[in-house]
N, C-alpha and C positions, 0 to 999 in steps of 0.2 A: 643679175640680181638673184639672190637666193631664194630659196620659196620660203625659209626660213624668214630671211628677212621682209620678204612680201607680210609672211604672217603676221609680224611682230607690227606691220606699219598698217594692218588691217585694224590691230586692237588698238594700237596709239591714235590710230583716225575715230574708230569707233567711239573711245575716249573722249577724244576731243570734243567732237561735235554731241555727245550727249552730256559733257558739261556745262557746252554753252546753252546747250538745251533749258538742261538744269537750273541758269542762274537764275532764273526770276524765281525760283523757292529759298536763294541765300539771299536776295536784295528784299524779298519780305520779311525777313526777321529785323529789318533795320527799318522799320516803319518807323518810328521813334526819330530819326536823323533824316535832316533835309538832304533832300537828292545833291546838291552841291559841295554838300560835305562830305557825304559819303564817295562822291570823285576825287574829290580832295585827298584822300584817304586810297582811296583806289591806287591813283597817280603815287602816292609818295612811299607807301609800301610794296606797291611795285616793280620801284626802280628798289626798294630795298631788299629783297629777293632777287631782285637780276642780276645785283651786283655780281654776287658770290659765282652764279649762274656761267655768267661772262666769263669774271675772272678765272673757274677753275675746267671750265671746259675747252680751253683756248681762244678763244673769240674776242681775245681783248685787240690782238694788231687789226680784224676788223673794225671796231672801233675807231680805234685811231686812226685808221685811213681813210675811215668816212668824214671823222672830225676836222681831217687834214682839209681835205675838199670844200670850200667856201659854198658851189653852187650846191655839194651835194649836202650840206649840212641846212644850207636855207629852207629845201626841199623838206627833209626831214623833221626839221623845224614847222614848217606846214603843216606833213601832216599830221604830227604831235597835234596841234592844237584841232584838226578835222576828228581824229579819231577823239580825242577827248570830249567835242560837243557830241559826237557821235555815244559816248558812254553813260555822258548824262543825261540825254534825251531818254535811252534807254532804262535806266533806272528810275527815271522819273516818271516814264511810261510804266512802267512795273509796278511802283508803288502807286501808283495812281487810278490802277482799275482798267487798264490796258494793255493786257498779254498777248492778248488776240490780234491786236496791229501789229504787234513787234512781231510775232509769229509769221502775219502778211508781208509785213515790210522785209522779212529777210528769203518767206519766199519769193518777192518779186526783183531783191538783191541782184542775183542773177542777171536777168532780162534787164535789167538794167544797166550790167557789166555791156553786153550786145548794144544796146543803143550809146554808150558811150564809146564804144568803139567804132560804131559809126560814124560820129557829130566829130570826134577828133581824132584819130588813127584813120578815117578812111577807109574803113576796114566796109566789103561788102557782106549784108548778109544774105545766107541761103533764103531762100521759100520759105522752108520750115520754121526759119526763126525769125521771119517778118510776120510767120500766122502767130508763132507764139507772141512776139510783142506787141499786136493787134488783139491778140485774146485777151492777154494780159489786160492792157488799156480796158477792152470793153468790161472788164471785171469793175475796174479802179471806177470808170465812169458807172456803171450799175449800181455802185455801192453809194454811191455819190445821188446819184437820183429816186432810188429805192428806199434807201437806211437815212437819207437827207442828210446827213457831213461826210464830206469831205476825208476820207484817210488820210490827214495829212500826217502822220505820225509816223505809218506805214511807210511812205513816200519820203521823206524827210532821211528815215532810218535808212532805206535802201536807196537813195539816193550820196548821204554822206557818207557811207561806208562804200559805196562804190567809187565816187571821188578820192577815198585814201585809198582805195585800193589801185588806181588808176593812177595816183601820184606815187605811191611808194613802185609801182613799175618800170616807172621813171628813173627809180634810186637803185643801184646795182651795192645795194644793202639786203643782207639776209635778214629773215624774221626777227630773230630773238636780237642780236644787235641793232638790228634797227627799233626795235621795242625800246630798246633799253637806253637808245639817244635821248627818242622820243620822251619815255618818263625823266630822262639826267638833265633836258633844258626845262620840264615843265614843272618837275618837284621844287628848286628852290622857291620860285613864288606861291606854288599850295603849300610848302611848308611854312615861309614867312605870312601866309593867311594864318593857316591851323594854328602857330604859338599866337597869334596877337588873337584872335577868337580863343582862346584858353584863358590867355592872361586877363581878356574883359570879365571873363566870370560865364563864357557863353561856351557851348559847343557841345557836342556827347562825349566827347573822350574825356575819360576819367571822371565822367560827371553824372551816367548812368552805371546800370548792373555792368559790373561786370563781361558778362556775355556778351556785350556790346562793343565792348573794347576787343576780344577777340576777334570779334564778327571782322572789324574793320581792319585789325590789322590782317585778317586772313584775306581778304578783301584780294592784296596784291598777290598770295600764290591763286586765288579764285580766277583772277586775269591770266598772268603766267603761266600754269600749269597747262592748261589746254592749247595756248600757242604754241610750248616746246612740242607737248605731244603732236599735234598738227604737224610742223615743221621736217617732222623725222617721217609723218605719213605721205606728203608730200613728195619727200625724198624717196619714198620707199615703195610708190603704189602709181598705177598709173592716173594721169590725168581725170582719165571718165570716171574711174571708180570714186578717186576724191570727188567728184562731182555729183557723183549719187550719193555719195556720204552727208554732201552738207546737207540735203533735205531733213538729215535728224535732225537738228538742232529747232529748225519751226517746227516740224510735227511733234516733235516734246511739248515747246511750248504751247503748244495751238491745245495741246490734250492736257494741262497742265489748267491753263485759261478758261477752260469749258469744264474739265472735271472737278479740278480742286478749289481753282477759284471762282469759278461758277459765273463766270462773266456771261452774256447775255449772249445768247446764237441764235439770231435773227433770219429769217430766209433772203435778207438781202445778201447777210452773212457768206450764207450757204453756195447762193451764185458765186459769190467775188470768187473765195475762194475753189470754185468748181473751177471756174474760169483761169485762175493762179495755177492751179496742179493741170489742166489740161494744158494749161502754155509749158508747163516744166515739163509734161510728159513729150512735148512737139521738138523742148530745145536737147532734152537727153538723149533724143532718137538723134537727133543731126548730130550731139557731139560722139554716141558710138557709131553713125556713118562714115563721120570722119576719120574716125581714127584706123577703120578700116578700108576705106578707099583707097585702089592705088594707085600709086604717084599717077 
């Protein structure tokens, strides 16, 4: 691998993860539009941006030979509709006054990847990342007894997004193809939603400013765009480093929640997430022990 190409998969990661950073400042201009619709919307211009995506970067015989596959398209079909709840939990957490858990929920994403590979892979873990998913915990429960509810949104989020990430593992489908199943089984029925919601006389599209109607249709490269670039950084950079990468995306959000939108930071707050970054500082030391241990 070139250092050239290392570089180019540093800024494409970079990219990536401060887009998703970023999205909770594109899903508050669509306040206006119920979080369902705006999935709706996500999902169908999505697959309409992939299309082309697919078709002209060669990836379409991928396709097709996942579609060929009966177990592997069921699969796929799965987790279409995991990631989809997983979208609109997210957006609706956003427009709803909770940046702050979504922030929590994807840093505890992670540590959740480890304990599911424990429950189901068998997978043992080190010390270090039975302290971090023990920190972790004692976070989740502090917040829980201190702040009196429950993160369940946090949890929910990093929970269902580790389940698709744990099912699409399964699937010996690449990113951007497997994306693009994923929106081609789920678009016909949010499309056949979004016309009969038009034709009642209901919906935003077409029926506010303007800007609204961009918003949504940009919606699918706002999804798209940061997967491709991910994909190519993935390919292009080592494991650990993508692994320090993803913490931008909640530290965006988390500064994002507290500075712009001014959501409430509580000292229960303050533990949870003391507790979240100390587990992430315990699991990033194991995974660069790892990767330097030898055989």
């Amino acid at each position: 691998m070139t250092s050239d190409t290392s570089r180019k998969g540093l800024v494409a990661g970079l990219g990536a993860f401060a887009l998703w950073g970023l999205l909770p400042l594109y899903w508050k201009q669509l306040l206006d539009v119920p979080p369902f619709e705006i999935l709706c919307h996500r999902i169908l211009w999505s697959f309409v941006f992939l299309l082309p995506v697919v078709v002209f970067s060669g990836r379409w015989a991928e396709v097709r030979a996942a579609v060929r596959d009966r177990g592997t398209l069921l699969r796929v079909a799965c987790s279409g509709l995991l990631v989809g709840f997983n979208w609109y939990l997210y957006i609706w957490a956003v427009n709803t006054g909770h940046v702050l858990e979504t922030s929590l929920g994807y840093y505890i994403n992670p540590l959740m990847n480890v304990a599911l590979g424990c429950v189901f892979l068998r997978e043992r873990p080190s010390r270090l990342q039975v302290a971090a998913i023990a920190l972790a915990a004692f976070g989740v429960l502090w917040m829980l007894a201190g702040y009196g509810r429950f993160p369940w949104v946090a949890l929910t989020l990093a929970g269902s997004f580790s389940l698709y990430g744990f099912m699409r593992k399964t699937v010996k489908v690449a990113s951007v193809p497997g994306l693009f199943i994923e929106t081609s089984i789920l678009a016909p029925f949010v499309a056949v939603w979004l016309v009969r919601l038009h034709l009642g006389g209901g919906g935003a599209f077409m029926h506010l400013a303007p800007t609204t109607d961009l918003l949504l249709m940009g919606a699918g490269v706002a999804t798209s765009t940061p997967l491709i670039w991910f994909a190519f950084a993935a390919r292009s950079l080592r494991l650990t480093t993508v692994g320090v990468l993803q913490y931008l995306a909640p530290t965006l959000a988390f500064m994002l929640g507290v500075f712009v939108f001014h959501e409430p930071l509580t000292p229960s707050h303050l533990v949870t997430f003391g507790c979240i970054w100390g587990a992430l500082a315990l699991y990033t030391i194991e995974g660069w022990r790892a990767l330097h241990r030898k055989p």
